[in-house]
N, C-alpha and C positions, 0 to 999 in steps of 0.2 A: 863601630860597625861590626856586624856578625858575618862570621863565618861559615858556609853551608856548600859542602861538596867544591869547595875551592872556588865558588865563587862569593864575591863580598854583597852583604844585605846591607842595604838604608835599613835604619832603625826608626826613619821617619816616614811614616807612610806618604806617596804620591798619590797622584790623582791616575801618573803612568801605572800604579800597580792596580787599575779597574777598568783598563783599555781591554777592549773584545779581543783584539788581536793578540795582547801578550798574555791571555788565558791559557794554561796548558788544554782543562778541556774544551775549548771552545777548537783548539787547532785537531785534539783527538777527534770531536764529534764530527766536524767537516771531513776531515781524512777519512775516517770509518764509511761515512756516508758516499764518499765519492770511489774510494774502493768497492762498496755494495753495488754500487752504480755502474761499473765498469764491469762485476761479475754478471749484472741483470742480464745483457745480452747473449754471454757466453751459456750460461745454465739453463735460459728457455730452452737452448736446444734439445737440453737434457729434460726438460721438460720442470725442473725444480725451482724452487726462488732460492735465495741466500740462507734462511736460517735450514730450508730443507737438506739443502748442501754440506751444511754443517753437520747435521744428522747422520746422512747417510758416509761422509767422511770416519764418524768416529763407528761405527758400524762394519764400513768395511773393514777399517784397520781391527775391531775386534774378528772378525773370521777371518783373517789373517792371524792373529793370533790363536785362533779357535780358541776363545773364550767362551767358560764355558755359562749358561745360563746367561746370559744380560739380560740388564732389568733397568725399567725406564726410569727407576730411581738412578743407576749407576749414570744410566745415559745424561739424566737431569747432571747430575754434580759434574760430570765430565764437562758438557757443556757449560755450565754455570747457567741452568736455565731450571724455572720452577716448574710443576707442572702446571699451572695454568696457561704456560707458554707453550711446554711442548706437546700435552695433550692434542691440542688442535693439527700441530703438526704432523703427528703420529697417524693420527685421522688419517691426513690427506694421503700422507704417505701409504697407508692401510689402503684406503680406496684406490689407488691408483696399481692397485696389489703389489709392492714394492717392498713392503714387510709385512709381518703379522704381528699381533698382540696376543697372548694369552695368557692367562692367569695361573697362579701357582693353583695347586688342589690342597696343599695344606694352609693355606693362606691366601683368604680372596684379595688384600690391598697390596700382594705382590704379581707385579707383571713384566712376563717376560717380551723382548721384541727382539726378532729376529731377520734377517734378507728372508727375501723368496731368494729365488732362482731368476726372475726379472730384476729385484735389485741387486743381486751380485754378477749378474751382466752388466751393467749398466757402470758401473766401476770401470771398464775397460773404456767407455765411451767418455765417461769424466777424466780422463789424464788428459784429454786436450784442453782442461779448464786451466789449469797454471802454465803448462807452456803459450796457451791466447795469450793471457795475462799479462805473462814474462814479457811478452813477445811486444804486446799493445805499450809497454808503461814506459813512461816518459823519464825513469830514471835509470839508471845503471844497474844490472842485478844484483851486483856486489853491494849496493848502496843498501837494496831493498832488504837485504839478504841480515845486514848489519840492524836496519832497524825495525826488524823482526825479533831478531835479540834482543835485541833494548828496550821492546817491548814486553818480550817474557820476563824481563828480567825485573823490569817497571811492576807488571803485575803481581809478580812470585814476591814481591818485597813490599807491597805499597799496604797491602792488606795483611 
């Protein structure tokens, strides 16, 4: 039998190693989906969906750092999203005048995005998103706190 992160592997396959429930992703996709599900409530208020949220998350914290130039390439890799994803995003978010889009002058297929003034308002009104959250979830924060790490840490290694 093999040995793997201290725990022992059959080296025989089961019919248990094709059970839905002992999938790792099948337990990530469920968890992901019912965490999106728990923010849906909270972030109508804000007027955003989930992946919006995400957006304007990595946004503010860049004017906070006043980073300077962002570009919806950086914002793609930060999120881990293509542009075919986030274009539309970006969209909505534009129309609802929450950022803007424009383009370099030495280079049309670079583009920068930036808050308005209505999306870096609206920052102060998102901090009640994780304390809801904290507040609503059915587990311990220290619990949740831990497998948040273990998540990053999941990701930073697996790929």
């Amino acid at each position: 039998m093999a040995q793997h992160a201290g725990v022992t592997l059959d080296p025989q396959p089961t019919d248990a190693l094709l059970e839905l429930d002992n999938q790792l992703c099948f337990a990530l996709h469920v968890a992901g989906r019912q965490v999106v599900k728990a923010y849906r409530p909270v972030l109508a208020e804000l007027g955003l969906t989930h992946p919006q949220y995400l957006v304007m998350l990595v946004l503010w914290a860049w004017a906070r750092e006043r980073k300077e130039r962002p570009t919806v390439r950086a914002l793609g890799e930060r999120l881990v999203l293509d542009s075919g994803t986030l274009t539309p995003l970006l969209k909505r978010l534009q129309g609802r005048g929450l950022i803007t889009r424009t383009r370099a002058r030495d280079d049309e297929r670079e583009l920068f995005v930036r808050l308005t003034r209505a999306g870096a308002a609206l920052r102060k009104r998102a901090h009640e998103v994780p304390i809801t959250l904290l507040q609503q979830s059915p587990i311990p924060v220290g619990e949740l706190i831990s497998l948040r790490d273990q998540l990053r840490r999941f990701r930073g290694n697996w790929c």
